[in-house]
N, C-alpha and C positions, 0 to 999 in steps of 0.2 A: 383473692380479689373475686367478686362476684360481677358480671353484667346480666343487665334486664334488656331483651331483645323483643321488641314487638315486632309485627309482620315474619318471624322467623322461620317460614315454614317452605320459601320460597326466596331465588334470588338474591339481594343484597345483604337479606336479614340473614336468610341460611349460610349466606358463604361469610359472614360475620360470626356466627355461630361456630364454624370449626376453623378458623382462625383465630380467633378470642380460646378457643378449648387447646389448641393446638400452643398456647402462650400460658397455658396456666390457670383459665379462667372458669370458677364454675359461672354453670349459666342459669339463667329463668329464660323461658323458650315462649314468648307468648305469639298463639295465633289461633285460627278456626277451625281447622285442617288437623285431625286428632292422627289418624294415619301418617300424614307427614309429619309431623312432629314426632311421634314415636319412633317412625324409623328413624328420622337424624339423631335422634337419641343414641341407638344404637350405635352411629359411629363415631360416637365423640366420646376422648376419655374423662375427662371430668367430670365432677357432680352435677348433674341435670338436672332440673324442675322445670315442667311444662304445664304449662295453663293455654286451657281450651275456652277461649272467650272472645267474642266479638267486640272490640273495642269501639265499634259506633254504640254500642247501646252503655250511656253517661254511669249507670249505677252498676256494671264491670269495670269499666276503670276504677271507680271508687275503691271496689272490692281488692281489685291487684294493687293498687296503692297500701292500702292499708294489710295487707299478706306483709307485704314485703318493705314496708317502714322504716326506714333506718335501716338495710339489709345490706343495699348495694353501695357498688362504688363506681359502676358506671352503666347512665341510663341510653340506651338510642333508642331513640324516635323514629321506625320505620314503616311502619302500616300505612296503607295508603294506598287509594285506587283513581282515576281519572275518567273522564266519558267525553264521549267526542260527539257534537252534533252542536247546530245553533239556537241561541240560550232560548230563543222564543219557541224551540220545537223538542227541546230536550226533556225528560221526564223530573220532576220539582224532586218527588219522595228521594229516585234515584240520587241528585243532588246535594237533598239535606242529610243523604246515610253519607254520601263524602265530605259536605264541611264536618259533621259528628267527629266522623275518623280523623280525615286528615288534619282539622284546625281542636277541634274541642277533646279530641285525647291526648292531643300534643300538649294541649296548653295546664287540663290539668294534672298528666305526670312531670311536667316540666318544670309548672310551680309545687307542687307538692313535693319530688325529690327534691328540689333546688331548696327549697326551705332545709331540707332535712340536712341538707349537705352543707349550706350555708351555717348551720350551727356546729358542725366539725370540721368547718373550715378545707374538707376535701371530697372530693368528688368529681365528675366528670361525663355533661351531659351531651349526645351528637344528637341532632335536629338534621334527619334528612328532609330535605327540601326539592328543589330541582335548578338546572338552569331556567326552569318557566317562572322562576321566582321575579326575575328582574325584567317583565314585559308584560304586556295584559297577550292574552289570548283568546284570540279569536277564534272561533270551535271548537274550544276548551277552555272556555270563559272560567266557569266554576274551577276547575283545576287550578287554571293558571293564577288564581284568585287565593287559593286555600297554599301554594307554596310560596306566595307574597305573604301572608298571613305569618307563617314559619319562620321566614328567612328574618321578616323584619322585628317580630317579637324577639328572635334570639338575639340579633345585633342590640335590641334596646338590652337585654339582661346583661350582653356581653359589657358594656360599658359601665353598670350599674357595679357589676363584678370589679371593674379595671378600677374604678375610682374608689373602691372599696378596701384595693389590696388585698382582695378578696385568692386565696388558695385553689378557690372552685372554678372549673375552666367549662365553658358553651364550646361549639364547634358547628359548623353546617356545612353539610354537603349537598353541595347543588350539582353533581352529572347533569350529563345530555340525556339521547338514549342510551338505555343499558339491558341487554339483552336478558329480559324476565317475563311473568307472566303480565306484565301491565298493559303490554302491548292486547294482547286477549281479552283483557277484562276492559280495556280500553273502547277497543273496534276498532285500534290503529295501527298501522304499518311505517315506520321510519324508511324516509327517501337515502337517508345515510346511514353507513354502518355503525350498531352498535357495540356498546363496548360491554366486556365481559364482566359478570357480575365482581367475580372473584382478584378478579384487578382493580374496580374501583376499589375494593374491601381493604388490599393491599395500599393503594397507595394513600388509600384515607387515615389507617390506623398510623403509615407514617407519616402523615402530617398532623395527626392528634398528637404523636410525638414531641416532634417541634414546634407544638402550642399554635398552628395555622389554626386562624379564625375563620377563612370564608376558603373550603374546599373542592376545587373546581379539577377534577381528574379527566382534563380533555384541551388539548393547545385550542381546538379550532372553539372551544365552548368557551374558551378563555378571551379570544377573539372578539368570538359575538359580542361576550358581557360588554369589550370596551368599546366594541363600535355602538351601542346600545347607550353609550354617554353621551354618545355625540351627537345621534343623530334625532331630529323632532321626532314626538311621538306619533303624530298622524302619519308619518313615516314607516316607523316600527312596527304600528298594526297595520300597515299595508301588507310592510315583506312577511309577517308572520301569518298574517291568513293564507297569503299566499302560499308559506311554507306548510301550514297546517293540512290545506287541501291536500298538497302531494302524498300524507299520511292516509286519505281515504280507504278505507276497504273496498275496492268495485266489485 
């Protein structure tokens, strides 16, 4: 069994990496970070391939698509950075390099393995997401925007899959916080505690198990999502600006 791991070089992606290695699996290690990538190399026993590529920029993803073609058998979707400040004061370019990443490398190793896997009928694609999938966000507008984009894309394939009798299985993981470098590249501070990378990694793989479609590794995040049904939206961007704020760096 091979997996394609993007963002691997850090957090969810790394502690997926010697978890998936630690099961059997060779990997493709893709991130920016050539240093980090080569050392986790070194701790993992399986067959490793690491690609050093910046996935916002459109003609690298091409390129690692077409590497590895028909290769895998199971893709995650995990690169991905956020920025904190309001939309009218935040920087555009910084912006357009995160929907790149977060929405346009998603979408096309998503459809391009999915095609591939669709034609041998197996395969298995994890789409991280966040719990900021199901709210807008206020101070992380763009973010909170680009894992709306994810969440709701996979649910459409997911269905397209179901009514297909389709073999090949979507998955989305949507955590809270979870204790990695996003926080830093962010310029944010979680008012709650986070959870560890290597337990969400855990308890995702086992619900990719038992075929869970919408991956939420948190009771209280599980919470939000359903009060989040109920209550008006001019509501929900009240309490999450509010919550946003508490995230500030002072």
């Amino acid at each position: 069994m091979i997996a394609l791991i993007t963002g691997a070089s850090n957090g969810i992606g790394k502690d997926f990496a010697k978890e998936l290695s630690k099961r059997g699996y060779d990997l493709i290690l893709v991130a920016r970070s050539k240093d980090k990538l080569e050392e986790l190399k070194k701790e993992l026993k399986t067959h490793i391939e690491i690609e050093i590529m910046d996935l916002s920029i459109k003609e690298n993803v091409y390129k690692l698509y077409e590497k590895y073609q028909g290769k895998i058998d199971l893709l995650i979707n995990n690169a991905g950075f956020g920025a904190f400040g309001k939309f009218s004061e935040t920087t555009l370019e910084n912006e357009l390099n995160m929907i790149d990443l977060n929405i346009t490398a998603y979408h096309i190793l998503t459809k391009l393995f999915l095609q591939d896997f669709v034609k041998k009928d197996n395969g298995t694609i994890l789409n991280v997401a966040s719990s900021a999938a199901f709210e807008p966000g206020p101070l992380m507008a763009t973010y909170y925007a680009t894992k709306s984009y994810v969440y709701n894309l996979s649910m459409g394939i997911y269905e397209e899959l179901r009514r297909d009798r389709s073999n090949v299985k979507i998955h989305i993981l949507c955590p809270g916080p979870v204790d990695t470098g996003f926080n830093n590249r962010a310029h944010v501070k979680f008012s709650v505690k986070s959870l560890k990378s290597i337990d969400v990694v855990k308890y995702t793989l086992k619900k990719i198990k038992k075929n869970k479609l919408i991956i939420i590794p948190s009771l209280s995040i599980k919470l939000g999502v359903f009060a989040n049904r109920l209550l008006p939206r001019k509501t929900i961007v009240k309490i999450i600006y509010k919550i946003q704020q508490s995230k500030k760096i002072k």
